[in-house]
gemmi code that builds the backbone of each chain (N, CA, C; Angstrom):
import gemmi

chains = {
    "A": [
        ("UNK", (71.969, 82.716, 99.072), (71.307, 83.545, 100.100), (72.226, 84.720, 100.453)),
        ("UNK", (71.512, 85.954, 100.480), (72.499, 87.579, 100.611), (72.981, 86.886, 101.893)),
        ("UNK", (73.911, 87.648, 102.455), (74.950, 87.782, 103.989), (73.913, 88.624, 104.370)),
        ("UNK", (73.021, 88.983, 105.320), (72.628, 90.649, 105.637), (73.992, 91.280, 106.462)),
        ("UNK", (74.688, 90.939, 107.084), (75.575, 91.327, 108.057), (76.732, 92.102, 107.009)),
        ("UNK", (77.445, 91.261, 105.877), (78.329, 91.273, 105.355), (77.690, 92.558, 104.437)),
        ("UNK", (76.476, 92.567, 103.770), (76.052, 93.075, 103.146), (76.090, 95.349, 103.723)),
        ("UNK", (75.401, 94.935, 105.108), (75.427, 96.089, 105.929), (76.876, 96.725, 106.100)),
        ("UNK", (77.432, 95.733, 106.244), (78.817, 96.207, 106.480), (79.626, 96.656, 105.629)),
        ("UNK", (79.499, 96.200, 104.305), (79.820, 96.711, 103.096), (79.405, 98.375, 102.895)),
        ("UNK", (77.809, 98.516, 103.414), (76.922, 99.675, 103.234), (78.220, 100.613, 104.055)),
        ("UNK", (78.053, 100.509, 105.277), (78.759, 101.027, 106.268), (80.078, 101.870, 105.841)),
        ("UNK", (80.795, 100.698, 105.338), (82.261, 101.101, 104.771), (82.385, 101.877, 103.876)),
        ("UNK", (81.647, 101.832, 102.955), (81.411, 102.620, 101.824), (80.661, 104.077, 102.102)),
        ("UNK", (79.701, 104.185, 103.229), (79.520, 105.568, 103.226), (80.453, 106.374, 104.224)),
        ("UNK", (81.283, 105.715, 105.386), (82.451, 106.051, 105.842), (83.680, 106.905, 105.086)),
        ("UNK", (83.876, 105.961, 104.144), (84.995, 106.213, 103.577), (84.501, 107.221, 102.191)),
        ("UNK", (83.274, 107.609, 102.153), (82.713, 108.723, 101.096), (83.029, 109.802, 102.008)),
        ("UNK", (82.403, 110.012, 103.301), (82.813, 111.181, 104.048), (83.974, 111.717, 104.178)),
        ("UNK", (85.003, 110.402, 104.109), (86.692, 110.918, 104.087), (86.391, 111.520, 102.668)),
        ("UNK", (86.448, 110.632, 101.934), (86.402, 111.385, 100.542), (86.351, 112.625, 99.997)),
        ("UNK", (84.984, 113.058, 100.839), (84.177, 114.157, 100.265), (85.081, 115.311, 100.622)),
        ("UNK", (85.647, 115.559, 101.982), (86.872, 116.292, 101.922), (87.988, 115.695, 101.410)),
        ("UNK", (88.304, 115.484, 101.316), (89.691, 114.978, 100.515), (89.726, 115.565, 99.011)),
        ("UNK", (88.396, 115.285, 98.395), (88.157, 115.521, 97.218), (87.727, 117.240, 96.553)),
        ("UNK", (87.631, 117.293, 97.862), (87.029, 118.951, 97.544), (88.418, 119.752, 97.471)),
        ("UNK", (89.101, 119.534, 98.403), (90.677, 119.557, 98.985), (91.552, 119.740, 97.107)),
        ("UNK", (91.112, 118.183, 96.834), (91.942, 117.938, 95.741), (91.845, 118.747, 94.612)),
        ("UNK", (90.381, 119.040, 94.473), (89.905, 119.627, 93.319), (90.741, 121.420, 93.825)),
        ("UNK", (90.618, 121.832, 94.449), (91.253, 123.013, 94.970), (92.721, 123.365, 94.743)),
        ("UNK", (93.061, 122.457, 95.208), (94.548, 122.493, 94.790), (94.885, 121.987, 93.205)),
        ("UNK", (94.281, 121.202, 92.539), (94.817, 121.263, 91.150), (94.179, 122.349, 90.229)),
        ("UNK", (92.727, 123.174, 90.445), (92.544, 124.369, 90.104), (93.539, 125.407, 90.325)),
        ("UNK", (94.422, 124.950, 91.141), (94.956, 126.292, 91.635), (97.032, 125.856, 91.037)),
        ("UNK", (96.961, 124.449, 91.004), (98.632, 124.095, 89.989), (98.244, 124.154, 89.105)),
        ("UNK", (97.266, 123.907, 88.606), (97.699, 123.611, 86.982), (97.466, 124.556, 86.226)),
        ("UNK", (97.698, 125.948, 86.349), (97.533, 127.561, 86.071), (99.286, 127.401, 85.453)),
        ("UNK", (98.929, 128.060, 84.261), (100.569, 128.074, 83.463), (101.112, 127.025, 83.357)),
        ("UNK", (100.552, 125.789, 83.158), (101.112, 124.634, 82.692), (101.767, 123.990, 83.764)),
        ("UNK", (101.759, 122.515, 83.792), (102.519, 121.882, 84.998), (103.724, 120.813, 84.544)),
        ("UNK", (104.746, 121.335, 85.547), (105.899, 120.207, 85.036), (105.857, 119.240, 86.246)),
        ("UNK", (106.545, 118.216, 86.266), (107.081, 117.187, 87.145), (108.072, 118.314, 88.607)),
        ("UNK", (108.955, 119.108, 87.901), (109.762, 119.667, 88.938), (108.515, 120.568, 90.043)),
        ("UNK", (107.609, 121.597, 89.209), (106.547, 122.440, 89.816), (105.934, 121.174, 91.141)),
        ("UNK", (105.599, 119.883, 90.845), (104.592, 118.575, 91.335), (106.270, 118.510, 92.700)),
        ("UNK", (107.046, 118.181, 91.862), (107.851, 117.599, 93.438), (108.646, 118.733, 93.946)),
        ("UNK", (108.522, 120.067, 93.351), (109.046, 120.916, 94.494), (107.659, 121.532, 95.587)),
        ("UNK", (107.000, 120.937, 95.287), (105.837, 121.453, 96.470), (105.689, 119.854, 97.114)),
        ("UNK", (105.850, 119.019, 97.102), (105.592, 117.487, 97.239), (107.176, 117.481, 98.141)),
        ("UNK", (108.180, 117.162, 97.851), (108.866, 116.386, 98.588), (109.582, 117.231, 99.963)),
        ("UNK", (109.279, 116.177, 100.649), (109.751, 116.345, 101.960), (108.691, 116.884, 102.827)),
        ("UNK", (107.446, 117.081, 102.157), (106.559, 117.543, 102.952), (105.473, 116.468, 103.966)),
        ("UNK", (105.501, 116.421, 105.099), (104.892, 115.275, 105.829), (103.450, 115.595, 105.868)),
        ("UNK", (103.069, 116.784, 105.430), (101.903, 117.278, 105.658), (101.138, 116.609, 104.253)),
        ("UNK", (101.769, 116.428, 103.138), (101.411, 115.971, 101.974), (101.115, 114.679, 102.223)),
        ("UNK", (102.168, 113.930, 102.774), (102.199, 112.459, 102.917), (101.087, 111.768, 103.779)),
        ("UNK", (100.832, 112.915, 104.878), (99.691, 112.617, 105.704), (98.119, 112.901, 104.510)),
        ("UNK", (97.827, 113.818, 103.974), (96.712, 114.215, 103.086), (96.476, 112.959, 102.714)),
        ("UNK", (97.444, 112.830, 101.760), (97.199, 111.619, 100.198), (97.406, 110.391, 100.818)),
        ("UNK", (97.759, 110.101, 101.970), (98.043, 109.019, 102.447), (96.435, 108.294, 103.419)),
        ("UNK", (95.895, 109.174, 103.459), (94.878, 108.958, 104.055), (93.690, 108.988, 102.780)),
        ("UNK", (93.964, 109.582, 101.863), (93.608, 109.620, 100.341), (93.319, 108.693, 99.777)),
        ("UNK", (94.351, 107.894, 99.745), (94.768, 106.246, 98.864), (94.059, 105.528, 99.605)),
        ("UNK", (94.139, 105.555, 101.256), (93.325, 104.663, 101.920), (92.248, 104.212, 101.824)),
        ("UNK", (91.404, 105.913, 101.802), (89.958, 105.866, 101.736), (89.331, 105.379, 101.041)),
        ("UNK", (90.363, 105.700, 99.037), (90.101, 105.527, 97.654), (90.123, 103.793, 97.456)),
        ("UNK", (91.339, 103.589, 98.707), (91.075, 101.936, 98.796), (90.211, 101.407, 99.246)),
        ("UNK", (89.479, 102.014, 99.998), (88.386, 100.714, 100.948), (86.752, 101.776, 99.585)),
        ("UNK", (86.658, 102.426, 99.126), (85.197, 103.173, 98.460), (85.570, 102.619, 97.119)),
        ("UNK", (86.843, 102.731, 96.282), (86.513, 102.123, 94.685), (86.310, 100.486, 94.738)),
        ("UNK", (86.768, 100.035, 95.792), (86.621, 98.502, 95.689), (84.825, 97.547, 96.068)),
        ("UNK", (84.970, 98.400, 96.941), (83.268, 98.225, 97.110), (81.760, 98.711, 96.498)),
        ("UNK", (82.511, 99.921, 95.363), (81.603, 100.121, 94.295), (81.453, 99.651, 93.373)),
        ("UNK", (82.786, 98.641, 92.828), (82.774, 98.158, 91.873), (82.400, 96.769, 92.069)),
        ("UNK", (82.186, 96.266, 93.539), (81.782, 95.005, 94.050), (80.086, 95.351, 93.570)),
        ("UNK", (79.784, 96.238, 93.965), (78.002, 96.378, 93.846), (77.542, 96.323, 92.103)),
        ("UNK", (78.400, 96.784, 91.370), (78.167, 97.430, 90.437), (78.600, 96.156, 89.697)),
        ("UNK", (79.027, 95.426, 90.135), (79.504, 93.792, 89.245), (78.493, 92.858, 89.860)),
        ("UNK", (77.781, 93.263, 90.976), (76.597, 92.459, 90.964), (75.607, 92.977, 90.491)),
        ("UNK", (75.123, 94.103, 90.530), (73.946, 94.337, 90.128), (73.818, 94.300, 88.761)),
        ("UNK", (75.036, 94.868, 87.725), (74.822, 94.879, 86.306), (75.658, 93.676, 85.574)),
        ("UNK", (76.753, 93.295, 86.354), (77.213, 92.012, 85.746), (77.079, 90.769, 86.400)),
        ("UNK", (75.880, 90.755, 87.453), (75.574, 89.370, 87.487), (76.494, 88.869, 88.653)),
        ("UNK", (77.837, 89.049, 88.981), (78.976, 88.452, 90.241), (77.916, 88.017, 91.304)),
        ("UNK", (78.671, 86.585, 91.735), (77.844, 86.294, 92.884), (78.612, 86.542, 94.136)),
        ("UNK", (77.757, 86.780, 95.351), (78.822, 87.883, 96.633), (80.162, 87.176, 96.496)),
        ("UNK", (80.590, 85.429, 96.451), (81.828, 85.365, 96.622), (82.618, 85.806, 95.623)),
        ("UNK", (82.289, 86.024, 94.701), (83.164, 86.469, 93.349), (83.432, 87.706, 93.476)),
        ("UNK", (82.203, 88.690, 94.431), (82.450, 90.379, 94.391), (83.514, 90.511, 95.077)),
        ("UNK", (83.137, 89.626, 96.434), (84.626, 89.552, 97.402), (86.221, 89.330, 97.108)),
        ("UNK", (86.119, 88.487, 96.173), (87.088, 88.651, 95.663), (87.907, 89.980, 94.877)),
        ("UNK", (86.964, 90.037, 93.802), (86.741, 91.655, 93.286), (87.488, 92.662, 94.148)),
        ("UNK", (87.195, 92.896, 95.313), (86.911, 93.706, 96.272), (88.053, 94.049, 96.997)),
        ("UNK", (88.876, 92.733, 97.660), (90.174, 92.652, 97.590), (91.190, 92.583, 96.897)),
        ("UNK", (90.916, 92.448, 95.991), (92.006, 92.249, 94.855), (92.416, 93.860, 94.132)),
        ("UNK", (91.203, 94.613, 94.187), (91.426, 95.711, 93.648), (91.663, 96.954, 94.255)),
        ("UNK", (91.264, 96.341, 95.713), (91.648, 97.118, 97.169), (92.885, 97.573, 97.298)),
        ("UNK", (93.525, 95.694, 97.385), (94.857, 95.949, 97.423), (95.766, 96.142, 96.513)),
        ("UNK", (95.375, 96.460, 95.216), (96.341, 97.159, 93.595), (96.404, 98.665, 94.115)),
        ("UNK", (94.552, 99.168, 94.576), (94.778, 100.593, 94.627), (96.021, 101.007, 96.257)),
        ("UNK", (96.192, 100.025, 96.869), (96.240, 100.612, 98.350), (97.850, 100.761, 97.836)),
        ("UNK", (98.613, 99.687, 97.071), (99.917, 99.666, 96.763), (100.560, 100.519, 95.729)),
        ("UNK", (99.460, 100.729, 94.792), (99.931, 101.494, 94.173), (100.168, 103.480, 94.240)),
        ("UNK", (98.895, 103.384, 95.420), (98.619, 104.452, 95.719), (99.636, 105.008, 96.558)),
        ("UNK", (99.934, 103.813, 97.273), (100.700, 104.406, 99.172), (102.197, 104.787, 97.951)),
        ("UNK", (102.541, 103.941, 97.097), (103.640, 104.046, 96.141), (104.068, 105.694, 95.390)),
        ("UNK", (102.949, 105.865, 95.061), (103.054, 106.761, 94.796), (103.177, 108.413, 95.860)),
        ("UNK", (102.526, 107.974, 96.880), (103.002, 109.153, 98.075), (104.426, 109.054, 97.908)),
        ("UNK", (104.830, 107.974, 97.997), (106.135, 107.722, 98.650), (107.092, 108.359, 97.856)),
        ("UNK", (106.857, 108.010, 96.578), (107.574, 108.612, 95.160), (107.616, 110.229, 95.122)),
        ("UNK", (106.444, 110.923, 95.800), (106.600, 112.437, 95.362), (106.736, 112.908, 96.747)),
        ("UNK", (106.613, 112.406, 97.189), (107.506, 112.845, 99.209), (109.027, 112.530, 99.451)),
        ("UNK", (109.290, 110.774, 99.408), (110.393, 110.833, 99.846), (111.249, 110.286, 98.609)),
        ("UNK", (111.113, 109.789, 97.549), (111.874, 108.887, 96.728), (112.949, 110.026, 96.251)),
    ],
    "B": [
        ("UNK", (59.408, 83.331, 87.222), (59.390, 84.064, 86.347), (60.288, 85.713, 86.941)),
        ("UNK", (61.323, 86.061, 85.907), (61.998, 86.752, 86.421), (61.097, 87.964, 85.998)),
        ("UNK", (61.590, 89.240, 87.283), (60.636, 89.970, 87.150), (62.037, 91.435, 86.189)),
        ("UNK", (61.275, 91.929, 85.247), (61.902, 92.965, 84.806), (62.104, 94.421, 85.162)),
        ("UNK", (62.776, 95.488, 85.533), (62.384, 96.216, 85.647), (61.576, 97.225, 84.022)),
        ("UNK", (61.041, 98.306, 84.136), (60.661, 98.877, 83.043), (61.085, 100.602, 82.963)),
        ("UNK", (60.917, 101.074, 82.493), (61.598, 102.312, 82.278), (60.938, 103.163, 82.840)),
        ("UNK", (59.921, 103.113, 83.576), (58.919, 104.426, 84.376), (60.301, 105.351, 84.786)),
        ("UNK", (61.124, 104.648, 85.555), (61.912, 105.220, 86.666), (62.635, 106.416, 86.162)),
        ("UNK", (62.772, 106.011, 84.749), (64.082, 106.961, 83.973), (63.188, 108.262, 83.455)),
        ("UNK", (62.108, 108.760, 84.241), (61.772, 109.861, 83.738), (62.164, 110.630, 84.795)),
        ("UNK", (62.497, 110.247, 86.210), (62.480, 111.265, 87.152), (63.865, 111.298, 87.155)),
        ("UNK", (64.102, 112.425, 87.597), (65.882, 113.270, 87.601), (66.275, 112.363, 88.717)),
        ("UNK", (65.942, 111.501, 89.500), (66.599, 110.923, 90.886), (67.600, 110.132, 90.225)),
        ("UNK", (67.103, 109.136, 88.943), (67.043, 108.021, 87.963), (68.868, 108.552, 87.609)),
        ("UNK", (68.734, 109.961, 87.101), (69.493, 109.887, 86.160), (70.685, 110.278, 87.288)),
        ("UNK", (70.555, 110.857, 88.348), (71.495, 110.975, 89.732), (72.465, 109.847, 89.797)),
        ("UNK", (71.445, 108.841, 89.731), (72.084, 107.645, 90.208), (73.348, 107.362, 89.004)),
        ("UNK", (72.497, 107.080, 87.986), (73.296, 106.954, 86.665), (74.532, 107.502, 86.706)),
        ("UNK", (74.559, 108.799, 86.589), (75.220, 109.762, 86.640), (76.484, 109.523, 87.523)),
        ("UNK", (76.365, 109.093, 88.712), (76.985, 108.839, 89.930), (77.767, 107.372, 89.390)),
        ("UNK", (77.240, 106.760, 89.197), (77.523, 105.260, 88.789), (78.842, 105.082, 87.785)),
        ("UNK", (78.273, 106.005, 86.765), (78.958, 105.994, 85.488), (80.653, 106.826, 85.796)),
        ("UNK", (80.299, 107.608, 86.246), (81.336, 108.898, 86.991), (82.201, 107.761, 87.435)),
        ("UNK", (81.858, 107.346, 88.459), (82.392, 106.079, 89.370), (83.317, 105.421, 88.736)),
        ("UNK", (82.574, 104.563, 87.822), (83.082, 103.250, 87.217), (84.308, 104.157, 86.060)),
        ("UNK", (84.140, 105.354, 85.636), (85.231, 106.517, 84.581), (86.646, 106.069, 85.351)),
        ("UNK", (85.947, 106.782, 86.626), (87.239, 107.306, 88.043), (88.080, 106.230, 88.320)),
        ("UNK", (87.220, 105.248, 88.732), (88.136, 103.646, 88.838), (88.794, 103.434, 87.819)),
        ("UNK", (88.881, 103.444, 86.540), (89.110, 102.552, 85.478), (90.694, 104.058, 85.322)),
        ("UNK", (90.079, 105.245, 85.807), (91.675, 106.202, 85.637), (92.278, 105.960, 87.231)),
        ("UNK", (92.039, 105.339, 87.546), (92.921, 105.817, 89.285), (93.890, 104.942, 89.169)),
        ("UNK", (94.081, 103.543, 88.539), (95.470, 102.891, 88.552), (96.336, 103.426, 87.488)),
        ("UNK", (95.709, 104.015, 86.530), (96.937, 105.089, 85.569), (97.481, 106.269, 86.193)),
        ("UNK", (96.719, 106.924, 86.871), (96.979, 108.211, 87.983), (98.449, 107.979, 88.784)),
        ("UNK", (97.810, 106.731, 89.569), (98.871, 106.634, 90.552), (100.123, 105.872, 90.134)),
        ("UNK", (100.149, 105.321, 89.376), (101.513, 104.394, 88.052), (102.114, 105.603, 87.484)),
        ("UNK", (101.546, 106.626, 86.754), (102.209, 107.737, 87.138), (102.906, 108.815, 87.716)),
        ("UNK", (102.116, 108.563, 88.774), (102.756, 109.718, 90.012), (104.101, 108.801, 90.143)),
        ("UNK", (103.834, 107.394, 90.473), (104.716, 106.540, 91.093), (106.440, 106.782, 89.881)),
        ("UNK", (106.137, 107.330, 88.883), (107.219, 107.242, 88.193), (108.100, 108.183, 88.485)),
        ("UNK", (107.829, 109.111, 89.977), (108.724, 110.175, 90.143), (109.737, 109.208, 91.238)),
        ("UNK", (109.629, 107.779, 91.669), (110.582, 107.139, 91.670), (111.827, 107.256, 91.486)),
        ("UNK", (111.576, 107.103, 90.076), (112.833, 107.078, 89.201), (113.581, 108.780, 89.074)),
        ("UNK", (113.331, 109.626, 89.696), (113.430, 111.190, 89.435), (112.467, 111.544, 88.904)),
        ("UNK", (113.458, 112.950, 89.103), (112.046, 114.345, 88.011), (111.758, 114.339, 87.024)),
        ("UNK", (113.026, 113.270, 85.922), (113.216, 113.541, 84.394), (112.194, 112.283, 84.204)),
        ("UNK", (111.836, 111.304, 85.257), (110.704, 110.348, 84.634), (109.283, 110.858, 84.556)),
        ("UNK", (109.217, 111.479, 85.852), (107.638, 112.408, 85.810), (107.703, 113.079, 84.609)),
        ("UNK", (108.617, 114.164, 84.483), (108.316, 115.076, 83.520), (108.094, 114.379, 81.748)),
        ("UNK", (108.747, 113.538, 82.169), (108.960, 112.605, 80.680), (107.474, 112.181, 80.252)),
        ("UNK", (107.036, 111.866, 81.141), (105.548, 111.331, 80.952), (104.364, 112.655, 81.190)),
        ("UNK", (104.368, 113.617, 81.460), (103.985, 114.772, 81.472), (103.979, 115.349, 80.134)),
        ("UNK", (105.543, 115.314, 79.445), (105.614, 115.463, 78.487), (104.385, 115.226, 77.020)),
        ("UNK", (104.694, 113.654, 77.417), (103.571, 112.757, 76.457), (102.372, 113.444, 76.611)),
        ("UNK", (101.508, 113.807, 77.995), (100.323, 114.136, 78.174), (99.872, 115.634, 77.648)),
        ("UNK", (101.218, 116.317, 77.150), (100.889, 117.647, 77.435), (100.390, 118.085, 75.687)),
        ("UNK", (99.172, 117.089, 75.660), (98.344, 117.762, 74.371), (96.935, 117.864, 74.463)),
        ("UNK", (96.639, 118.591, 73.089), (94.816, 118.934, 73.611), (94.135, 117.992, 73.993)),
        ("UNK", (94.346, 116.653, 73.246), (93.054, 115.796, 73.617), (93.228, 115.397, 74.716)),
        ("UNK", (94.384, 115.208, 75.621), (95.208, 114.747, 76.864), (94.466, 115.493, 77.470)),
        ("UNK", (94.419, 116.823, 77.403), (94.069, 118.140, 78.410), (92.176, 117.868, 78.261)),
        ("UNK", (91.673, 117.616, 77.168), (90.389, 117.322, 77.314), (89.903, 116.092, 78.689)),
        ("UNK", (90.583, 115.011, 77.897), (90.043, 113.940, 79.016), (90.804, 114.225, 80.713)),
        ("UNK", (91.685, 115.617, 80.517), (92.452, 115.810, 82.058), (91.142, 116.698, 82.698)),
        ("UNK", (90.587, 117.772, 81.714), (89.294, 117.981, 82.528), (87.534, 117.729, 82.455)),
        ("UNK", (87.708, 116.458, 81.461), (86.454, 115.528, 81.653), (86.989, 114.708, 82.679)),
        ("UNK", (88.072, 114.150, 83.430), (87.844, 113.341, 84.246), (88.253, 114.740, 85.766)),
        ("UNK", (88.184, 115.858, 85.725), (87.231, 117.042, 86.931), (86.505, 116.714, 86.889)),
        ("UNK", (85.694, 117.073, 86.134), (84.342, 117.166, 85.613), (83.438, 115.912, 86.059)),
        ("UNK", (84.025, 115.052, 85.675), (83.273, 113.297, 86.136), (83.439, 113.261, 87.811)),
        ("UNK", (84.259, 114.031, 88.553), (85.360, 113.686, 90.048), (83.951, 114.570, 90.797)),
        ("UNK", (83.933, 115.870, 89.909), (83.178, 116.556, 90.555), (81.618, 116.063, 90.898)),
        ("UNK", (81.304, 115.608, 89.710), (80.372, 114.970, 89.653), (79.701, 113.962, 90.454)),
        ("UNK", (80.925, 113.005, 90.076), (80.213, 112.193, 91.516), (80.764, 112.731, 92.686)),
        ("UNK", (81.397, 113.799, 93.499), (81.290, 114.037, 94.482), (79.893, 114.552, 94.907)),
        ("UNK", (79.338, 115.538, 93.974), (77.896, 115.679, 94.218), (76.863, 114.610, 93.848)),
        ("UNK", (76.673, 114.044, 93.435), (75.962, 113.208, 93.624), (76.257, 111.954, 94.947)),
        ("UNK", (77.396, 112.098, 95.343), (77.894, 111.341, 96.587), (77.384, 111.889, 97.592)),
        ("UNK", (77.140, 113.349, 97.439), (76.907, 114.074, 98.774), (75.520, 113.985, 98.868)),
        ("UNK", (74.639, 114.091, 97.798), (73.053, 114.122, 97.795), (72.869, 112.422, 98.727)),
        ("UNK", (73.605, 111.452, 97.891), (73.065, 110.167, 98.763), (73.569, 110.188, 100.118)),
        ("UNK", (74.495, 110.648, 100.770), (74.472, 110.950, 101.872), (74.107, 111.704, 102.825)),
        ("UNK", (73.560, 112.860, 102.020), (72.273, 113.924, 102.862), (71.101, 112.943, 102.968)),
        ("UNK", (70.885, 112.220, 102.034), (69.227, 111.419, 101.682), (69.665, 110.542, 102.686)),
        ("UNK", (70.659, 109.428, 102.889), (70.562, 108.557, 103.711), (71.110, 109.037, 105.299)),
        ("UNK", (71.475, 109.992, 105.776), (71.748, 110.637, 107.156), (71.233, 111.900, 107.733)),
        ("UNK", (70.552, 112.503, 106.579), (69.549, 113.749, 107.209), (67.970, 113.498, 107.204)),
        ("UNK", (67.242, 113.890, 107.530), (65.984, 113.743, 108.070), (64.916, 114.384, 107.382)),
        ("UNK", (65.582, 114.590, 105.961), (64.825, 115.504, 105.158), (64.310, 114.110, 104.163)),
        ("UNK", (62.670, 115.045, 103.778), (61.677, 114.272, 102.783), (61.591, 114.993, 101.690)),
        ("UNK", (60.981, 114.365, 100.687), (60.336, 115.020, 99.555), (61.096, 114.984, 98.509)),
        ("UNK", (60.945, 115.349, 97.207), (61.595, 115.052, 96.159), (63.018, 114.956, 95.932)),
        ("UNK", (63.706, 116.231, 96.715), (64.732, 116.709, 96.677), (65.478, 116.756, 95.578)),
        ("UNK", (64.832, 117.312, 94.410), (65.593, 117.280, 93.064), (66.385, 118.378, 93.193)),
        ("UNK", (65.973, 119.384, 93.830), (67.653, 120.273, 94.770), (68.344, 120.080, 94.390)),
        ("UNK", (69.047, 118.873, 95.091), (70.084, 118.062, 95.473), (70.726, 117.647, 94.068)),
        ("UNK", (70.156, 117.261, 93.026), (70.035, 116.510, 91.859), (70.639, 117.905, 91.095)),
        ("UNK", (70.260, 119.078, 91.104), (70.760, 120.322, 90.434), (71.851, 120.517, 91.330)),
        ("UNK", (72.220, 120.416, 92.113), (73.445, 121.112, 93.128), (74.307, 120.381, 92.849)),
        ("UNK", (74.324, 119.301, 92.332), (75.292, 117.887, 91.735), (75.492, 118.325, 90.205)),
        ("UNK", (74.699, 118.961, 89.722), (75.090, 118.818, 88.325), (75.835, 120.522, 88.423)),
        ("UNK", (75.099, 121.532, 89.139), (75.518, 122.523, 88.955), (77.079, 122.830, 89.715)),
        ("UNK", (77.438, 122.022, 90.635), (78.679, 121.494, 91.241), (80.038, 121.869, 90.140)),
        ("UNK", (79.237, 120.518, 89.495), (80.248, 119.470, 88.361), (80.357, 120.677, 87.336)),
        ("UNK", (79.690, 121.855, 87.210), (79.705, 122.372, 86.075), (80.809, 123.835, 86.660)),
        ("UNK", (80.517, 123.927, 88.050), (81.412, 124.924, 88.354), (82.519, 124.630, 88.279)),
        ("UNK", (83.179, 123.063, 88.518), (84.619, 122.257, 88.525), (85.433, 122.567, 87.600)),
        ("UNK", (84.591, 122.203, 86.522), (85.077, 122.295, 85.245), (84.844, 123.502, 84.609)),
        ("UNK", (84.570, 124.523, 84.715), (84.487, 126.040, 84.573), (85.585, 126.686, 85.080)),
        ("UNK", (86.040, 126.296, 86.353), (87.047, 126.831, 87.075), (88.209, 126.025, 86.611)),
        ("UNK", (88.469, 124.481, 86.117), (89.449, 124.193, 85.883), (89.773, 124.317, 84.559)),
        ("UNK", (88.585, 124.395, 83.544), (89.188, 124.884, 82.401), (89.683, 126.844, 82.106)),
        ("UNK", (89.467, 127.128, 82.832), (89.483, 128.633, 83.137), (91.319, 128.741, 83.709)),
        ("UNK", (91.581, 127.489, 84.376), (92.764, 127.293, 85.574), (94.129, 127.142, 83.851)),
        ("UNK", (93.450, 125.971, 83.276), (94.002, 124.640, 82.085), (94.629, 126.374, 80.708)),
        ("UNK", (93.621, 126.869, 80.358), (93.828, 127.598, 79.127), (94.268, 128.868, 79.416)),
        ("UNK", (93.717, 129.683, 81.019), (93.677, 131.163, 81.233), (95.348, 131.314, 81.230)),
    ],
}
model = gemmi.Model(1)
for chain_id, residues in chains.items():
    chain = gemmi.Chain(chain_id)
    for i, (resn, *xyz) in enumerate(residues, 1):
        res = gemmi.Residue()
        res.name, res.seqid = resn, gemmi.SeqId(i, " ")
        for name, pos in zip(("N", "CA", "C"), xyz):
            atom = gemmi.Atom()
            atom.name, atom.element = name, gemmi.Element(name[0])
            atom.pos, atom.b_iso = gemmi.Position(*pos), 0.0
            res.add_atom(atom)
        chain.add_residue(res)
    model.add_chain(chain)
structure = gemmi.Structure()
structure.add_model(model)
structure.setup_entities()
């Protein structure tokens, strides 16, 4: 039997965290139209990246969002076309939540402060 | 008796929105833990980023660097159509919406391959 509650709430989260997205993403697309003109090195990426808190705040709220919207699309998208039953999506859901949230916040950290 | 769906649906452009959106999606996920395992290698210094920059810095690299714009853009417009459809108050076909998503995705990648080669 569906959750309706769990189900809504899923809805919820997922169009929340599209709205972060949708700026974030427009944001993103802007700024790599605009580095990756004459080729990009690692030094070009962390001399505009480190030490900047303003960066750390962007992408940091970035990873977040990307954490709570790829995990819950791929929860829907493993039930509807592969069959997962809700406890299996849930699982899904967290598990891949928290790869993107660690690997992501990791990576701020790496081109800000490391 | 399980009920099937049938293919009526896949004639209207809404059909292929979705698709479109879906597929984009499931691209984006499957690159976002290589993305950020990368970034994460500036860890180690500049000479690890660049090292792996290095590796990337060929044509077919640069292809799938702006097919996956191109896919980002993509489903951002088509992200935005389902969220006009499900929070604005507007009716009717809105295959609009369905061209403003594709024509989006096509400016992305116009401008970033323009950004990639110019």
């Amino acid at each position: 039997m569906i959750d309706a509650v769990s189900q809504a709430r899923r809805w919820y989260w997922q169009r929340m965290s599209a709205m972060v997205l949708a700026l974030c993403v427009i944001a993103h697309l802007a700024v790599m139209v605009y580095a990756v003109r004459g080729g990009l090195t690692g030094q070009e990426i962390l001399a505009r990246t480190r030490g900047e808190w303003g960066v750390a705040l962007f992408y940091g709220v970035f990873v977040v969002a990307t954490a709570v919207h790829v995990p819950l699309g791929l929860a829907r998208i493993g039930e509807e076309w592969g069959g997962l039953s809700q406890e299996h999506s849930r699982w899904l859901t967290w598990a891949v939540g928290l790869l993107l949230l660690v690997l992501g916040l990791r990576a701020v950290y790496a081109v800000v402060w490391a | 008796m399980k009920r099937v769906n049938d293919l009526r649906a896949r004639s209207h452009a809404s059909w292929w929105a979705f698709l479109a959106h879906r597929l984009s999606g499931l691209a984006l996920a499957a690159f976002l833990p290589l993305h950020f395992w990368a970034l994460g290698q500036a860890i180690q210094g500049e000479a690890a980023l660049d090292g792996f920059l290095r590796v990337v810095d060929h044509p077919m690299f640069k292809f799938a660097e702006w097919g996956l714009v191109v896919l980002l853009a993509l489903h951002l417009g088509c992200g935005v159509r389902v969220l006009l459809i499900e929070f604005l108050p507007w009716s009717g076909l809105r295959k609009a919406g369905v061209a403003a998503a594709a024509g989006l995705s096509a400016c992305a990648g116009l401008a970033f391959a323009l950004a990639l080669v110019g």
